[in-house]
N, C-alpha and C positions, 0 to 999 in steps of 0.2 A: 919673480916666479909667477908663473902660472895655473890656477888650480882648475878642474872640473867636476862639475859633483854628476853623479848620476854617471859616472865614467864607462861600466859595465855595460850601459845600455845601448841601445842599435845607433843613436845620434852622437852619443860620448865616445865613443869608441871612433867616429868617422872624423870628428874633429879631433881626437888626438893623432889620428894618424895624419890629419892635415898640418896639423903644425908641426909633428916630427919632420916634417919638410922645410923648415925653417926653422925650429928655434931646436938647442939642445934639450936630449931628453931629462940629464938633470935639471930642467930649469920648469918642466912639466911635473905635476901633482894629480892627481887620479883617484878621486874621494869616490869610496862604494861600500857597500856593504860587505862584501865579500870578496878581499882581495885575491882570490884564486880565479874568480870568473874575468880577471886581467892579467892574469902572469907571462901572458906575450909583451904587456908593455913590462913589467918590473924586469925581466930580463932582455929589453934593451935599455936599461938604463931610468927610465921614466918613475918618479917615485910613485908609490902604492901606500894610503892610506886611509885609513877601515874608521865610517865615520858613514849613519843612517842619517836621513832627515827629521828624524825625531830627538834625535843625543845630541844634546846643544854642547855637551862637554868636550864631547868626543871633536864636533863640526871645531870650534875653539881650537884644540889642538891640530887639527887636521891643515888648517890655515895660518897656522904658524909661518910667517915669513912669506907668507903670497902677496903680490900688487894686486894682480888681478883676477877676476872669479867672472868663469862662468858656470853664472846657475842654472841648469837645464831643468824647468821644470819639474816636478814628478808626476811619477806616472797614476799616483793613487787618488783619482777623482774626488773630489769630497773632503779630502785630508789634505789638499796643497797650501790654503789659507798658511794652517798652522805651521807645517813644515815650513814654507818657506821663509816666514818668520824668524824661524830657528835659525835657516844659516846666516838672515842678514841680519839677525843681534853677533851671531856667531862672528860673523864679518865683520862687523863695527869692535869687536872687543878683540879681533884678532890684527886690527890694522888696515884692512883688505883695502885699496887704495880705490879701487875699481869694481862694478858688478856690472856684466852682459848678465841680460836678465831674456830668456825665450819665451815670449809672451803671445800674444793671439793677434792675427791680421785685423787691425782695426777694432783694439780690444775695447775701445772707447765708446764705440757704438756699434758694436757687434750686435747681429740678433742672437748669432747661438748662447744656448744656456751658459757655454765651457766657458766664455766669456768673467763671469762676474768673479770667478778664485784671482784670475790674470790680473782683473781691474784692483782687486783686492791688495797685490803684491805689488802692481806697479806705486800703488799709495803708500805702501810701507818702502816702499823705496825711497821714494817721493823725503817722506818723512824722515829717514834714517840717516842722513846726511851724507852718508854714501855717494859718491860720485857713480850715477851710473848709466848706461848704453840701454836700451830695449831697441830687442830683435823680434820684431813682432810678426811670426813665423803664418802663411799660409799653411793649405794644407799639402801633405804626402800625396803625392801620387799615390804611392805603395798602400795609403788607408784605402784606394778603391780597388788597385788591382789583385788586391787580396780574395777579389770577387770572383775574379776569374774563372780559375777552375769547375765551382757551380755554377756560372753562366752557361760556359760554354755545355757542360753536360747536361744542363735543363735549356739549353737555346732561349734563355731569359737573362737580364742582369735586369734585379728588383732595387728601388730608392723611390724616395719622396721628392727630389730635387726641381722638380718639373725643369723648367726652361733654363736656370741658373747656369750662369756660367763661373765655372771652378778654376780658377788659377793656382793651380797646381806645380808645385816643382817636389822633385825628390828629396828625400831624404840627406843625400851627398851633398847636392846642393845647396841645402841648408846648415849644412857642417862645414861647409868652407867657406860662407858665407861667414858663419862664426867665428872658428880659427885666422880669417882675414882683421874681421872688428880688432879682435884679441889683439893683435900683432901693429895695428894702426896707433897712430897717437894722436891724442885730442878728439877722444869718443865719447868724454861728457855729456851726457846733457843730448844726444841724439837719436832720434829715435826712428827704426826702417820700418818702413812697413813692404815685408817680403812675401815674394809671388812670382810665380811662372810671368812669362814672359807673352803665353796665349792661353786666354782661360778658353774654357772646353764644356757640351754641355753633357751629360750622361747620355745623351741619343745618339753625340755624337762620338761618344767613347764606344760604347758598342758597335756602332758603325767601323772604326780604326780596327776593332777586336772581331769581326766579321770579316773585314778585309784582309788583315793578317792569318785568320789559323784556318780561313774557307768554310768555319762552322757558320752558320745564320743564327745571329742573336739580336734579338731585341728589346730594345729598353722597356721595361713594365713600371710604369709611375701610379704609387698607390698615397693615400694619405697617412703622414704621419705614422697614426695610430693602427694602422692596418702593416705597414714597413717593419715598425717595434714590436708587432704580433708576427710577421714573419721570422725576425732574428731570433727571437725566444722559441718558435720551433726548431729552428735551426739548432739550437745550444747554445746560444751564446746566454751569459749571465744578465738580470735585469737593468744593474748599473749601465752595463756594458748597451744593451741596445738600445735602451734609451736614449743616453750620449749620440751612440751614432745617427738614429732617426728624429732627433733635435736638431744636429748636424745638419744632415740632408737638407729638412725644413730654413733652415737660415739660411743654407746656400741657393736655395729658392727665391730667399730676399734678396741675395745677390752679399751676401756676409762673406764667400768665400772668394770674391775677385777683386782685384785690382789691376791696374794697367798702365801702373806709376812705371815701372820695370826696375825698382830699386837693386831689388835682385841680381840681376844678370849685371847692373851696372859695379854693383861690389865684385862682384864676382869678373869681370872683365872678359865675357863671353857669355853667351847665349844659356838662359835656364834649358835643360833635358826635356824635347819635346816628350808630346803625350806618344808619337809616333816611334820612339828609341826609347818611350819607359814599357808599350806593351811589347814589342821587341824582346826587350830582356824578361819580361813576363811570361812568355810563349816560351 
């Protein structure tokens, strides 16, 4: 069997429907918190079982009878160390033969901050005796075209990124990427380091997003600390902009590229240009 933790979420939910393409839905497991926010998989079939990253008892049970586990990170910055802790003791006393572990593009020497929980996990992996895969995932397109809509209506899109170039793949693309690993055998001991296929730089994303919707937008590069004071006008919470304008900053170092193409090569086609992700964005 198969399990997924973090099932409910925009990545959990893409690789389950990926493997529903391949393997039976009984042989799929679907760990969340709240088994109602999956009831499209429990009624085809897909087991559903209710199990946080904090309840080690619950994870225990929840892993009953899996080979393999994909642990999709969590989403709660600051609190991952711990949780992810939880499901690989979890793992190890439930049997779990196997963990794909969703870790950060070049989490070894990454400059962003997200970096150091990853590095933290990949060690307790390390140590756990666990046999296991790291998917060490670039970034979403969708984390920048979420920018969009105020771009375009301020004829601005604001980041710190200066020249760096972002290799970026979507979302999808990283969930089939996944549900591939899963489905492979002798993924030991392996480790991707996944990315867009052409990294991109914010000047020239706005340029793509100017040419597609006819509005004139221009990229505005501020420092840092000036980027993390814009998001908090904006609303967003302080955890929150900070991560992002950290982000930015590393992918300035060039933290966010690679040009290995591991990506598209698991995946046996080309990663989602930036030009067919503003497309579905517009």
């Amino acid at each position: 069997m198969i399990a997924i933790t973090g099932a409910s979420g925009q990545l959990g939910q893409l690789v389950i429907e990926d493997l529903l393409n391949t393997i039976p839905a009984e042989q799929l497991v679907a760990i969340v918190r709240n088994p109602a926010k999956v009831s499209q998989f429990s009624a085809r079939g897909v087991q559903v079982r209710a199990a946080s990253y904090e309840d080690k008892t619950a994870l225990v049970q929840a892993l009953n009878g899996v080979d393999k586990l994909l642990l999709i990170s969590s989403s709660e910055v600051g609190q991952r160390a711990v949780q992810h802790r939880n499901v690989i003791e979890a793992a190890k006393e439930a049997g779990v033969k196997l963990i794909a572990y969703t870790s950060l593009l070049h989490a070894d020497s990454s400059p962003l901050g997200l970096a150091d929980e990853h590095v933290a996990t990949e060690k307790m992996l390390q140590q756990s005796g666990i046999p296991f895969v790291l998917l060490r995932n670039g970034w979403y397109t969708e984390n920048y075209l979420a920018s969009v809509p105020p771009a375009l209506q301020h004829g601005a899109f604001i980041g710190s990124a200066g020249n760096g170039r972002i290799a970026s793949a979507t979302r999808a693309d990283y969930a089939a990427a996944a549900a591939k690993v899963l489905t492979l055998e002798n993924q030991a001991g392996k480790v991707y380091e996944l990315a867009g296929d052409n990294g991109w730089t914010l000047a020239e994303l706005t340029a793509e997003l100017t040419k597609q919707s006819g509005t004139p937008v221009v990229y505005q590069d501020l420092p840092e600390t000036d980027f993390k004071a814009a998001l908090l006008g904006a609303g967003l919470p302080e955890g929150l902009a900070a991560m992002l304008a950290n982000s930015d900053s590393g992918a300035a170092k060039g933290g966010l590229f690679d040009d290995s193409r591991q990506l598209s090569q698991l995946l046996g086609r080309p990663t989602t240009s930036l030009e067919e992700s503003v497309r579905a964005a517009l």
